[in-house]
C-alpha positions as CSV (number, residue, x, y, z in Angstrom):
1,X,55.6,62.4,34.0
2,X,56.1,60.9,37.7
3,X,56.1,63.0,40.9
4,X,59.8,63.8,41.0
5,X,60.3,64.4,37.4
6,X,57.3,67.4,38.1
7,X,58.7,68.7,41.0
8,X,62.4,68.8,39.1
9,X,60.6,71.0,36.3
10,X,58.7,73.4,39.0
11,X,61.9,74.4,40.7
12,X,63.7,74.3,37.6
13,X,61.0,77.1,36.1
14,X,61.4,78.6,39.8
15,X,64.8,79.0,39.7
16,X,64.2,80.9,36.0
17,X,61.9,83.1,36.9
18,X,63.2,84.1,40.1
19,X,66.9,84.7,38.1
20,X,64.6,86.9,35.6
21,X,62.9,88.8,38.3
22,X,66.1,89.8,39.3
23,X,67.8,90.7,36.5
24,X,64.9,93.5,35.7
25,X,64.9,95.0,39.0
26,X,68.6,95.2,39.9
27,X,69.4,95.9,36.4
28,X,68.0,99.7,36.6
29,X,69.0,99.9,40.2
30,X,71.5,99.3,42.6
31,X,71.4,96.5,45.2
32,X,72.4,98.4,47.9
33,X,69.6,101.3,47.1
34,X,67.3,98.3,48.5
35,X,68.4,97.5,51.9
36,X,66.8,99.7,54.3
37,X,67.3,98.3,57.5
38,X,64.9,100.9,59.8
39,X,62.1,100.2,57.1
40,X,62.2,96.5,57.7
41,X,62.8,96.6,61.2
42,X,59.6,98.5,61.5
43,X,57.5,96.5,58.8
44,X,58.9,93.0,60.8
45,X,58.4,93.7,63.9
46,X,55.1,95.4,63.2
47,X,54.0,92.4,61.6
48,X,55.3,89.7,64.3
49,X,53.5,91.9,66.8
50,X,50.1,92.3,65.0
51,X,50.5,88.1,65.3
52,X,51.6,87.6,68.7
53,X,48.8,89.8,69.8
54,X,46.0,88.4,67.4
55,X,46.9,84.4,68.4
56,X,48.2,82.2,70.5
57,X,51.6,80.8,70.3
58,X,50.5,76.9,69.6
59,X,48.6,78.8,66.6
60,X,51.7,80.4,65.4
61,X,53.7,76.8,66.2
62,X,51.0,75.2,64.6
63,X,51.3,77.1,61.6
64,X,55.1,76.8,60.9
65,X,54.5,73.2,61.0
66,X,51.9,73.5,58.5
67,X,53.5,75.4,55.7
68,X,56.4,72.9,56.4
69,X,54.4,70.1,55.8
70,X,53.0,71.5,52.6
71,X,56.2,71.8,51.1
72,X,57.5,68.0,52.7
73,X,54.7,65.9,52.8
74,X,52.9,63.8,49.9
75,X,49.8,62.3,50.8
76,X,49.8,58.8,49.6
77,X,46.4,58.0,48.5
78,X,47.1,54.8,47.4
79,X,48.1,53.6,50.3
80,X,45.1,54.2,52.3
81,X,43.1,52.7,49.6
82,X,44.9,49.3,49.7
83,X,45.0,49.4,53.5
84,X,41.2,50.1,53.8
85,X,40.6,47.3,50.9
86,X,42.8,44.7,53.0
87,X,41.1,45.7,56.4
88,X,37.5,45.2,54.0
89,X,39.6,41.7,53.1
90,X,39.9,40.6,56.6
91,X,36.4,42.2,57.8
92,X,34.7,40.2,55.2
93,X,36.8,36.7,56.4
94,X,37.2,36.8,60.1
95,X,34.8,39.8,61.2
96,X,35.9,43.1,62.8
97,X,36.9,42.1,66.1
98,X,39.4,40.0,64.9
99,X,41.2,42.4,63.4
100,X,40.7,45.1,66.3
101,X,44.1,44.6,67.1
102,X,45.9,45.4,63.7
103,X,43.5,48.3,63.4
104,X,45.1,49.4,66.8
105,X,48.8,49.1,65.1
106,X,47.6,51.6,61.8
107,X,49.5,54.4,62.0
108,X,47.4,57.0,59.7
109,X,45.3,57.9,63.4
110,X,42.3,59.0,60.6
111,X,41.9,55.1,59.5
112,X,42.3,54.0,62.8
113,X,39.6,56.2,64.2
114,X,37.3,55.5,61.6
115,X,38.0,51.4,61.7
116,X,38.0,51.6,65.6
117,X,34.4,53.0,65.1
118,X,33.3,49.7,63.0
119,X,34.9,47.7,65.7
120,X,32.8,49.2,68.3
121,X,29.6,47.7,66.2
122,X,28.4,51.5,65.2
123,X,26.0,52.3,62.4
124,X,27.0,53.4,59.2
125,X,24.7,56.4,59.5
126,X,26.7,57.1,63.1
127,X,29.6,56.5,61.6
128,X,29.5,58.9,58.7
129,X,27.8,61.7,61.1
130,X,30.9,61.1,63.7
131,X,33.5,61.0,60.5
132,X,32.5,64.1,59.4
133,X,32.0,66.1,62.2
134,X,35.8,65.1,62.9
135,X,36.6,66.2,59.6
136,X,35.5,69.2,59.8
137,X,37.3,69.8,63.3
138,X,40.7,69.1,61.9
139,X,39.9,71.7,58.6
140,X,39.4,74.2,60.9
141,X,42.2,73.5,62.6
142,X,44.4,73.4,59.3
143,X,42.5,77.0,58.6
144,X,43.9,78.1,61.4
145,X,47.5,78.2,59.6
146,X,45.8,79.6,56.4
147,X,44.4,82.8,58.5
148,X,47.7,83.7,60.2
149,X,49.5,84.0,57.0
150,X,46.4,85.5,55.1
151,X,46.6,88.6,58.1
152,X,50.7,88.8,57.1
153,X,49.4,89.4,53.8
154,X,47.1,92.0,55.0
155,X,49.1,93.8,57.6
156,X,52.6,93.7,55.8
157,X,51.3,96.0,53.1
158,X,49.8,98.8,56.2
159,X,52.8,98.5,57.7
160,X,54.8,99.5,54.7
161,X,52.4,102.2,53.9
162,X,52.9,103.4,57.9
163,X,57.4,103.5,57.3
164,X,56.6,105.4,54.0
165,X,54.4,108.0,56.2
166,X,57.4,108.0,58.7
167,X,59.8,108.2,56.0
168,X,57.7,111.7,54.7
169,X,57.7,113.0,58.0
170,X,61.5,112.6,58.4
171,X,61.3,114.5,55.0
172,X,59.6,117.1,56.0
173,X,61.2,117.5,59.4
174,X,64.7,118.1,57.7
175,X,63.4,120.0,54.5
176,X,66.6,122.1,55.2
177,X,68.7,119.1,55.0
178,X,69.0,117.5,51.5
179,X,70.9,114.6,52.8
180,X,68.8,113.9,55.4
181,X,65.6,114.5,52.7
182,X,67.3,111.9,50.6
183,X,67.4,109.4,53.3
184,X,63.8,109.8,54.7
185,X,62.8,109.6,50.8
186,X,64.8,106.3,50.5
187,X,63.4,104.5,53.4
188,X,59.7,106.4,52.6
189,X,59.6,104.4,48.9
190,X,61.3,101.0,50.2
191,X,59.0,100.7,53.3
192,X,55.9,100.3,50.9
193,X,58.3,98.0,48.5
194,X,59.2,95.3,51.5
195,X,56.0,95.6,53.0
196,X,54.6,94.7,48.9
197,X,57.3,91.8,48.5
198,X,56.3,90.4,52.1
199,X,52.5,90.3,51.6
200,X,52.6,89.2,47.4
201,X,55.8,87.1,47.4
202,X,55.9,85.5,50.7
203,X,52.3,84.9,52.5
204,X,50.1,84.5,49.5
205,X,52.4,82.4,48.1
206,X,51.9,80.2,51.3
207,X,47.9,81.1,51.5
208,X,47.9,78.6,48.3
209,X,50.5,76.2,49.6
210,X,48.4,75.7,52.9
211,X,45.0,75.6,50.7
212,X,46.6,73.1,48.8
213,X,47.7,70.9,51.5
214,X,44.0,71.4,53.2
215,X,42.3,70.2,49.7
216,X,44.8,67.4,49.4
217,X,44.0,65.9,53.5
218,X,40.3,66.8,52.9
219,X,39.9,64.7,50.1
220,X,41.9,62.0,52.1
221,X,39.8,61.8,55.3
222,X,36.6,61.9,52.6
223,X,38.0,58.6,50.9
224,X,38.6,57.0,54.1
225,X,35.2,58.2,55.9
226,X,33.6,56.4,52.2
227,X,35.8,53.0,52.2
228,X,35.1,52.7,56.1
229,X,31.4,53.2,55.9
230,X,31.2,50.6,53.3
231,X,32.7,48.2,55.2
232,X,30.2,49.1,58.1
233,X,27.7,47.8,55.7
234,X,29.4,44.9,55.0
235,X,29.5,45.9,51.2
236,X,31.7,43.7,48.4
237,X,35.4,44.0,48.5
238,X,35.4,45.2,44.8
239,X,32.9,47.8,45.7
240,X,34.5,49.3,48.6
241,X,37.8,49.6,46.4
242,X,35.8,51.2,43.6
243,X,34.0,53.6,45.2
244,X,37.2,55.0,46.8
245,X,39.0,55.1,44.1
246,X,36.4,57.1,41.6
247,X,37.1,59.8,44.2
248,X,40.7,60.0,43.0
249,X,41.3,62.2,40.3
250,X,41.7,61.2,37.0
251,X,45.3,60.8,36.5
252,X,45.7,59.1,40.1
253,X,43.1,56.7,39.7
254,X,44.4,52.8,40.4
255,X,43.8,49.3,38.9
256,X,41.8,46.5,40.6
257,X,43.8,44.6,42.0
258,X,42.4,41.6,40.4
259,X,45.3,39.0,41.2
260,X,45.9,40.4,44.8
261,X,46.2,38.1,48.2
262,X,46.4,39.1,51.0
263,X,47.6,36.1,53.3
264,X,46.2,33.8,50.7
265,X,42.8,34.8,51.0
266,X,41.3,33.5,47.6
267,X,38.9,35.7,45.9
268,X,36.1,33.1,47.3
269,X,37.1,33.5,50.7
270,X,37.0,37.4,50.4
271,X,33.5,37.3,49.0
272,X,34.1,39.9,45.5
């Protein structure tokens, strides 16, 4: 089943469960006995505070970007396969300098990094140790987005818990009052609902979206840090495709490209 076929069936099943959802919960109770608007005032702002005080605002930027991506962009694996094994080509033909150029024109910045670094004559060993340290730079930065929306998940449920202690105060303030106790009961019992629907149905939701998309560039930047050190070492053509695409799983794995050209190389000009 291809990609948009999948992603047809996932919001299909979405759209299902969400209409189910909401059958059983408005079904036994009003619409209207849900909108509180003090409760989420309180449980919103508390939240958007607790954030704006705990990181800066590139982090927060940074972090609507992020969830954005992991619902827009598809990381095309194959792609930076075929453009590692056609730089491995040319490597292999003309040498590395000759090709410094085109690798300055690659616009994955990860590929063109890592080839710059075979350019500049480095060891494999340097390379790799230089690869991965930069790896790990930009998973903490992704992290970053997956720790803002992991403290929403934390905080939005205290908040609710704090407007349902409000709410009981209310109560209690106006024990005389039975309209006013039915009030301060309502927003007391939907504070800890909305701050429960932002934390379960919102931010972990993204948690695994983010952690998803973090996975998905990880193992990215690994395949290009494994195709580029093999070209460091000046290893076969066939090889440096192979060994890339083994890292792929299963069901994304690609065939050799036994009958490609690229500029009418012929397989004994690229050395397999």
């Amino acid at each position: 089943m291809d990609k948009s076929k999948n992603k047809s069936l996932k919001i299909g099943i979405i759209t299902l469960l969400l209409i189910l959802l909401c059958h059983s919960i408005l079904g036994s109770i009003s619409f209207k006995n849900f909108i509180n608007l003090k409760a989420l005032e309180l449980i919103v702002s508390g939240v958007v505070l607790s954030i704006i005080i705990s990181y800066s605002f590139e982090t927060i930027i940074f972090t609507i970007h992020t969830i954005r991506n992991s619902f827009n962009v598809d990381i095309d694996y194959a792609m930076h396969i075929f453009t590692l094994y056609e730089f491995a080509i040319k490597v292999k033909k003309s040498g590395a300098l000759k090709i410094e150029s085109e690798i300055l024109e690659e616009e994955n910045e990860f590929i063109k990094s890592a080839m710059s670094l075979v350019c500049d004559h480095e060891k494999p060993d340097n390379i790799r140790d230089i690869l991965e340290k930069d790896i790990e730079s930009r998973r903490v930065k992704l992290f970053k987005a997956y720790n803002v929306l992991k403290m929403i998940s934390q905080v939005a449920p205290s908040f609710g818990l704090v407007g349902t202690l409000i709410g009981m105060i209310g109560l209690l303030s106006h024990i005389n009052n039975p309209k006013l106790i039915m009030v301060n009961m309502s927003s007391a019992l939907v504070s800890t609902l909305y701050g429960a629907l932002i934390a379960n149905f919102i931010a972990v939701p993204l948690m695994g979206r983010v952690k998803e998309l973090i996975d998905k560039r990880t193992l990215e930047y690994r395949i290009i840090t494994e195709g580029t050190i093999l070209i460091a070492k000046n290893d076969s053509v066939r090889n440096v495709f192979d060994k890339m695409n083994v890292m792929l799983p299963d069901d994304l794995r690609l065939q050799y490209p036994k009958n490609f050209r690229e500029r009418n190389y012929t397989e004994n000009e690229i050395a397999l």
